[in-house]
N, C-alpha and C positions, 0 to 999 in steps of 0.2 A: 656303531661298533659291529665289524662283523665276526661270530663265531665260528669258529671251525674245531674241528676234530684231526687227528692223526691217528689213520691206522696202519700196521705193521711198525712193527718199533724192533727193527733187527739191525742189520748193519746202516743200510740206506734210512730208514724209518730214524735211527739214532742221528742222522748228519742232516734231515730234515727238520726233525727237532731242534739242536741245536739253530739252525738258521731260521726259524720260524720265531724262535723267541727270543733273537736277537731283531729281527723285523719287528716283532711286538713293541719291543723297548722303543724302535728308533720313529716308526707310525705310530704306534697309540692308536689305531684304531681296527688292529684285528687283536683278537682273544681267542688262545688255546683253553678249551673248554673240557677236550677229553682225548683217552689217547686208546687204542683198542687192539690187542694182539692175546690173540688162542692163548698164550704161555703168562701165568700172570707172572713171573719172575725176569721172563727176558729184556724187561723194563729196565732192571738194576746189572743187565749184563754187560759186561765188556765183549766188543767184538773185532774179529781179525778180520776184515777184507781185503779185497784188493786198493783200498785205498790210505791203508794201515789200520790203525786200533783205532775202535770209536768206541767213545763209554760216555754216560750223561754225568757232568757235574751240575746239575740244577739239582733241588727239589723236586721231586715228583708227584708227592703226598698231596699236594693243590689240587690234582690236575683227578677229575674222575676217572677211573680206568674200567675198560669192560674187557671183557674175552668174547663176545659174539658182538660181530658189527650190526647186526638187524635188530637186537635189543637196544642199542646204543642207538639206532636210528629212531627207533621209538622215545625214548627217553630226552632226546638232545634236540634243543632248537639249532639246528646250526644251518650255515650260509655257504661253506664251501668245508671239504676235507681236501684230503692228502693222505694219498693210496699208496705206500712201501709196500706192497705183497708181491708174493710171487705172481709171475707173470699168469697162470693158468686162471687165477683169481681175478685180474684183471676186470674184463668184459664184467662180468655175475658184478663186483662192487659196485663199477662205476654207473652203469645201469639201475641201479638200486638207488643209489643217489639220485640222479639226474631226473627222474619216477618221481622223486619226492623232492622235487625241486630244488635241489643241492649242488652249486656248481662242483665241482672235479676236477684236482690236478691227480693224476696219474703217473707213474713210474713207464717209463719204455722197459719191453717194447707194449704197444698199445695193446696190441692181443694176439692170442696164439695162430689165428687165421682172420683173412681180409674180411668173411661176412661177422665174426667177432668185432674187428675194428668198426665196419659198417652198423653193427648194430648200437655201437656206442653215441659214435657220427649223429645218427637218425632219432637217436635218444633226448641227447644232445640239441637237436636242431628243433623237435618236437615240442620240448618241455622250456627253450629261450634258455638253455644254460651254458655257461662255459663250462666246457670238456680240454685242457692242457694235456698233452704228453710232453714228460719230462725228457726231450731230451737236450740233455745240458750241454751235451758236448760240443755242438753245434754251435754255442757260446763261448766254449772256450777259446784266446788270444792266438793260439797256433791252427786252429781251424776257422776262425776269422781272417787269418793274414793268408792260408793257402784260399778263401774261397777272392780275398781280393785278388789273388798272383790271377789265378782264373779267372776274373772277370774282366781286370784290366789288357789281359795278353801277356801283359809284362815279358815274360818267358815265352812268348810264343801258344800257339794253342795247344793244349793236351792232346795229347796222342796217345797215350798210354799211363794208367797210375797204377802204384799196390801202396796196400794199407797195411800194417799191422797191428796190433794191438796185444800188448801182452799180459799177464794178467795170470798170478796161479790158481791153481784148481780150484775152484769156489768151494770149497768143503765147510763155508762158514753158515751155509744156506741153510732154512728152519729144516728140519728131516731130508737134510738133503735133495732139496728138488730141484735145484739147479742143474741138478747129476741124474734128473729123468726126462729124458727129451720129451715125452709126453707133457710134460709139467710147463718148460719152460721154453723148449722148441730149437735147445741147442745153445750152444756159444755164439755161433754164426748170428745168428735172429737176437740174442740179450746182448752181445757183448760188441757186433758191429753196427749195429742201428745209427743211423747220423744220417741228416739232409746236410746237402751242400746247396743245395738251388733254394730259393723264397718264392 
């Protein structure tokens, strides 16, 4: 059995939740042990993102909850967590983990600058743990079927592409730090992040 933890429990943190404990149900062999976020109420909050309303209909009351992840590190035997914070949080968690032998899925983007990413990487590579970044999109069915058109030719070779992505003002963010580039490094950097090549 392996335990984990979930910290940030906001919009993303809520939709991780969810899919973490229906993976529990379907393996039976990971355990949410504990779940950890600054605000002990935004546990039980409804939230508006970009991906609409996420709100928890489980029980919560199981589940230990902390407001500081370095006491929760002390107290919790756990095997791997799952990092919903803001990005400027990033790097500091998952390094903390992976220190105390903890593998780490992570939220994109990885971190706010490459020796940030690198120092996770190195962490990571040091300590024999898996470090994941989450990014999902890269999964998804309409970014699998353009990385096929790409790879087979199909259409020719690219010559040129644009992206968009639309998405309204994140204002659902904890003290809005999605709205201090210091924090999170822009919309550009959280909100286009995606590998097309393996």
């Amino acid at each position: 059995m392996l335990n984990f933890a979930l910290i940030g429990v906001g919009g993303l943190g809520k939709i991780h939740l969810a899919n973490l404990l229906e993976l529990e149900q379907i393996r039976g062999d990971i355990r949410l042990v504990a779940l950890c976020d600054v605000e002990a109420t935004r546990i039980y909050e409804k939230v508006e993102t970009n991906l609409g309303e996420v709100s928890d209909s489980v029980d919560l009351s199981k589940f230990k909850f902390y407001q500081d992840a370095y006491k929760m590190f002390e107290n919790e035997k756990l095997d791997f967590i799952v990092s919903a914070l803001p990005t400027y949080l990033h790097e500091k968690i998952a390094v903390t983990a992976l220190e105390l032998g903890i593998h780490v899925f992570s939220e994109k983007p990885m971190a706010l600058t490459p020796q940030g990413c690198q120092n996770m990487i190195s962490k990571s590579e040091e300590k024999n743990r898996i470090l994941m970044i989450g990014h999902c999109l890269r999964y998804a069915p309409e970014y699998l079927k353009l990385k096929e058109y790409v790879d087979s030719g199909k259409y020719g070779k690219v010559q040129r592409a644009e992206f968009f992505r639309y998405s309204a003002t994140p204002a659902w963010t904890w003290q809005n730090w999605m709205l201090d580039y210091d924090k999170s490094g822009g919309a550009a950097l959280d909100m286009h992040i995606m590998v097309l090549s393996q």
